[in-house]
N, C-alpha and C positions, 0 to 999 in steps of 0.2 A: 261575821258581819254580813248582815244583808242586806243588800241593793237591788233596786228594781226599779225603773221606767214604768211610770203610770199613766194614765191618760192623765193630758194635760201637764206633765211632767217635761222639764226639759229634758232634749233627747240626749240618749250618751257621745258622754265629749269624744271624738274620733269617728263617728260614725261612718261606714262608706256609703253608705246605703240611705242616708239623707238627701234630696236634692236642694236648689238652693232656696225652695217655696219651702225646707220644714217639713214637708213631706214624707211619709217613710217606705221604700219599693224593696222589693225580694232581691234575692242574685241573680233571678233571670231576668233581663232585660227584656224579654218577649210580656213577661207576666205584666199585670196590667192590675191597678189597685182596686182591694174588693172594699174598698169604704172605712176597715177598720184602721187604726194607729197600730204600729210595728211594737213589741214590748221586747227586753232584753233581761232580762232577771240573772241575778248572777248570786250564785251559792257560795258561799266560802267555806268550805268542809275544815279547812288549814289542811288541805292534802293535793286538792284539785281545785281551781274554779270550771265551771260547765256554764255557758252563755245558752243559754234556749230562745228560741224565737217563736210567736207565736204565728200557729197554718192559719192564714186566711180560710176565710169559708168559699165553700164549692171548688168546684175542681180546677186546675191550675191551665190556663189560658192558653195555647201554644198559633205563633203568626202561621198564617199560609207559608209555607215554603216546600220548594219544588223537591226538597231532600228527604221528605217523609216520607217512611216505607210507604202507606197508602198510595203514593202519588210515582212508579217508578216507570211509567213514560214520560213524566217529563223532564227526567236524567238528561244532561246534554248529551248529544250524538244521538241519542234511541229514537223511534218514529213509530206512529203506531201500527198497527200488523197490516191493517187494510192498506195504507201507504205503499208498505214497501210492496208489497202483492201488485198492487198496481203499477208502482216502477216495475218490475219485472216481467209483467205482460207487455207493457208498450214496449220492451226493449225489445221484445222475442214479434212482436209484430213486425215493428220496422225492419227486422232480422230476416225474418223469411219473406216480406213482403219483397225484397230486393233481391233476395236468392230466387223466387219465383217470378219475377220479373225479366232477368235474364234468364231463365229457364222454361220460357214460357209456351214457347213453342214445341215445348212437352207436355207431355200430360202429365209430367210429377210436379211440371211449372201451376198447372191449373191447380193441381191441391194443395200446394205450398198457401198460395193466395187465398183459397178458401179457409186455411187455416189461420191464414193472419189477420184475416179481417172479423174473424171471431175471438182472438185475441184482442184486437184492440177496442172491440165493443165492452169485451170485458175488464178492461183495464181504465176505459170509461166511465164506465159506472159505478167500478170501485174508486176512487178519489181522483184529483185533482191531478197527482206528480206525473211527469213525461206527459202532460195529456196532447203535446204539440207532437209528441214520436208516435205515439197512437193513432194520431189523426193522419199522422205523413204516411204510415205503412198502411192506413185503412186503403187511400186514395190512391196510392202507387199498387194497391192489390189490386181495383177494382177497374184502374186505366190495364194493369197487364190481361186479366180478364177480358176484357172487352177488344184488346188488338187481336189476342190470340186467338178468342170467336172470331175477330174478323179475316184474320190470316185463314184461319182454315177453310171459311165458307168462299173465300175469291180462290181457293185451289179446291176444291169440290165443284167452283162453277166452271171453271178451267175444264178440270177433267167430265162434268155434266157435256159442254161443248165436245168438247172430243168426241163423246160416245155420239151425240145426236148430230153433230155438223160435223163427222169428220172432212170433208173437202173445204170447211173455210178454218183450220186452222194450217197454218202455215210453217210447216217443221223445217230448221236447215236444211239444206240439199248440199252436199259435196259440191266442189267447183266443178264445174264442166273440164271435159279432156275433150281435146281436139282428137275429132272426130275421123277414125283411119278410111282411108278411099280407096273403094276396091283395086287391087293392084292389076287387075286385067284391064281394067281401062285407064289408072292412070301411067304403068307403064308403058303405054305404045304411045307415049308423049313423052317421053324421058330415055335417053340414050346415056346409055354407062361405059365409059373405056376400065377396063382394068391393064394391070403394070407390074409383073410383078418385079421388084427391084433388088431381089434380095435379101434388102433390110423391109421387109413387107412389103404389103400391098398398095401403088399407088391406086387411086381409084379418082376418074374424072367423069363427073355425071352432067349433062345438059336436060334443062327443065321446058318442052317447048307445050307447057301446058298455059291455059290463059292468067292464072294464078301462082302468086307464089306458094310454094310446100315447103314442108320440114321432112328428111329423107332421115330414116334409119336404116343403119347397114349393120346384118348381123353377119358376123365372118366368124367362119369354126376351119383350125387350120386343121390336118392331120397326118400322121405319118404313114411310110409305105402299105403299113397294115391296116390300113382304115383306122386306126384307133385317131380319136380324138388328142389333142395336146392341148387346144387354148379354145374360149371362147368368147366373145364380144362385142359391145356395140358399139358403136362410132354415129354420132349424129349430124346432119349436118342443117341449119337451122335460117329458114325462111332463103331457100334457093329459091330465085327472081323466077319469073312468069318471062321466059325466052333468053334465059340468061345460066350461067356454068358456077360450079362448085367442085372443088375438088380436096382430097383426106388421102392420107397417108395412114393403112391401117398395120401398127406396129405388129411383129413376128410373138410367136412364142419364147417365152424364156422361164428359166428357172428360179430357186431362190438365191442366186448370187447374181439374178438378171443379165447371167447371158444366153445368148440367142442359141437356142434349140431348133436344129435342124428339122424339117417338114418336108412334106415330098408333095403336098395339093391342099385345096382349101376350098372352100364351098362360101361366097357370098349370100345373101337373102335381101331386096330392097324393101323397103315398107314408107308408105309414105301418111301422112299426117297434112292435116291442112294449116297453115300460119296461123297464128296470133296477132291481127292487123292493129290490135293496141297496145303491143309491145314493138313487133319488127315493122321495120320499115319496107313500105312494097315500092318494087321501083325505084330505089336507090342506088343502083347501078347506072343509071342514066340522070341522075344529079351529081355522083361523083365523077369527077376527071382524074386520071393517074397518070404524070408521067415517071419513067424509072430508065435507071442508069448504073453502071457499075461505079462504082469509089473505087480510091487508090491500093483498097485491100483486097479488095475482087468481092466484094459484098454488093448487093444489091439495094441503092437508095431509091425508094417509092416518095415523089411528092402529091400530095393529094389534096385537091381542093373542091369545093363544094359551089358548084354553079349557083346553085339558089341563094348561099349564104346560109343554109340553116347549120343548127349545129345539133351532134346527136353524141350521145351517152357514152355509146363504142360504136368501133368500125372495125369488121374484121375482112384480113385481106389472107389470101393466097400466091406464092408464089413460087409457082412448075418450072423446075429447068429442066433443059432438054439436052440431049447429047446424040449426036447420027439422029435430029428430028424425033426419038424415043426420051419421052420423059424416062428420067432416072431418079428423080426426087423433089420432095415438096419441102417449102418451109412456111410457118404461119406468121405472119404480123398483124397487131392491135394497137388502135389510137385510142386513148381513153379521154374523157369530155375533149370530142373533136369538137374545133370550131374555126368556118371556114376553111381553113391550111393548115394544113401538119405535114410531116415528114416522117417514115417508119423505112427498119433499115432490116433485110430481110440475109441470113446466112447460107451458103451454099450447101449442099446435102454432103453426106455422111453416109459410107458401105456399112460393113457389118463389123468390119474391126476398127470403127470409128473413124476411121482416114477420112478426109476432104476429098469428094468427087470432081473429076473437072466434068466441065458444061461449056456447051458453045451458043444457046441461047436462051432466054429467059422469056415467062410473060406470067404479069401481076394482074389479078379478077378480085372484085369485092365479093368478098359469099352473103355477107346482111352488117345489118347494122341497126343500133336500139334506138329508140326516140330517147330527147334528153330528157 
């Protein structure tokens, strides 16, 4: 039996491929009707039936879509070549633009920059992407350039100055050192007692020069044989212009620091001129001292300041004496005096540390610091 769909025949019962206008379309839904009616013919062998369709004419229709081999940049994710070339130079711009920036004050800073700003021209002109990273590393190149040119040329006029004016550029100088004064004239103004006490050297110097000085005392002790045992300095700092200072210069000792016997010793005085914007001149006659012995046989110094100023430190000295011969000194400091204090001064000490007795005493300020 044979069946066939004619034009103008109704279409077979079931059809999928009818729409609801009677219409007849292929199984691809892209394909697009070429004019003619769809036919279905059907054979009956009594073995098989076989449906045949008839090909529309000319070639089969296919929509734009971005999945055609033809078209495989526009794959989601993919970009086209030039794109990504230009992402990759603006990033290598911005990259060393910044590395050559803070490096710039070298000259592997300057070629960095040279190189980044040829990167980013070129990452320019190949498209669109980073072109904001392109542009940041162009101008951060061409700002580190231009400081770097400037740094160099204000240290070339620097040094141009130097070579051509050297008297008007003005190099640190060391601080000044007070200036030493020849000891043949300032010693025939200065009277030194020495003492020696056993436990060293007392040493009482009066200053009857117009000025106050700063006295170095270098003391080398030594034994029967001349040889050498100790040697050192002892300072004593802004002695008054007609006024006394006295130091106690300690003995030689060993390394369990005890006292090492000496047979003579050799002083040396050197004097310095004050610091009148540190020490105080003539403060010996703004301070008042009276002193007393306490209940322990110690000696208490009250000390007041006529003027009312007050100063930083105050160092005082106080010589007992035994048969009119000093036998020992001891030092006291007031620290921020102001007006009145009180400083409490211990009796001397032989050589095996025993307590000396003394039958009298007298307290001299040696200087004292502005506050």
């Amino acid at each position: 039996m044979d069946r066939r769909h004619t034009q103008g025949e109704p279409p077979y019962e079931g059809n999928p491929y009818q729409d609801k206008a009677g219409s007849q379309t292929g199984n691809n839904p892209g394909m697009e009707p070429s004019g003619q009616t769809w036919r279905s013919p059907v054979q009956d062998s009594g073995h098989s039936n076989h449906v045949f369709h008839s090909i529309p004419d000319g070639p089969p229709h296919y929509p734009a879509s971005p999945h055609r081999p033809g078209n495989l940049t526009g794959m989601p994710g993919s970009r086209p070549p030039s794109q990504n070339t230009g992402a990759g130079l603006a990033i290598a711009c911005l990259t060393l633009s910044i590395i050559g920036f803070f490096s710039g004050f070298l000259l592997v800073g300057i070629a960095l920059d040279v190189v980044a700003v040829i990167l980013g021209i070129l990452s320019l002109t190949g498209g669109k992407p980073k072109r904001g990273m392109a542009i940041a590393g162009i101008l951060i190149s061409l700002s580190s350039v231009l400081l770097t040119l400037l740094f160099y040329a204000f240290i070339g006029r620097i040094d141009q100055q130097a070579v051509d004016y050297p008297e008007q550029i003005e190099l640190p100088q060391p601080p000044p050192t007070p200036s030493v004064i020849d000891n043949s004239e300032l010693l025939s103004h200065i009277s030194m007692e020495e003492y020696d006490v056993g436990n060293g050297v007392l040493v009482i110097l009066e200053n009857e020069n117009a000025s106050d000085v700063d006295l170095i005392l270098r003391t080398a002790y030594y034994d029967d044989a001349g040889k050498m045992l100790s040697f050192k300095e002892d300072y004593l700092w802004s002695c008054a212009a007609h006024g006394r200072a006295a130091t106690q210069i300690s003995p030689p000792y060993d390394k369990q620091y005890n006292n090492v016997p000496y047979d003579h010793y050799e002083i040396e005085v050197l004097a310095e001129a004050s610091d009148p914007s540190y020490y105080v001149s003539g403060v010996q006659s703004d301070l008042d001292v009276q002193a007393d012995l306490d209940t322990r046989g110690n000696v208490l110094a009250s000390v007041r300041s006529l003027s009312g100023k007050s100063y930083s430190s105050v160092e005082l000295s106080c010589i007992f004496y035994a048969d009119q011969k000093p036998i020992g000194i001891s030092k006291g400091y007031l620290w921020d005096f102001s007006k009145k204090d009180v400083v409490e001064f211990y009796p001397p000490y032989d050589v095996s540390y025993l307590e000396m007795d003394f039958d009298t005493f007298e307290v001299i300020v040696d200087n004292a610091c502005y506050e």
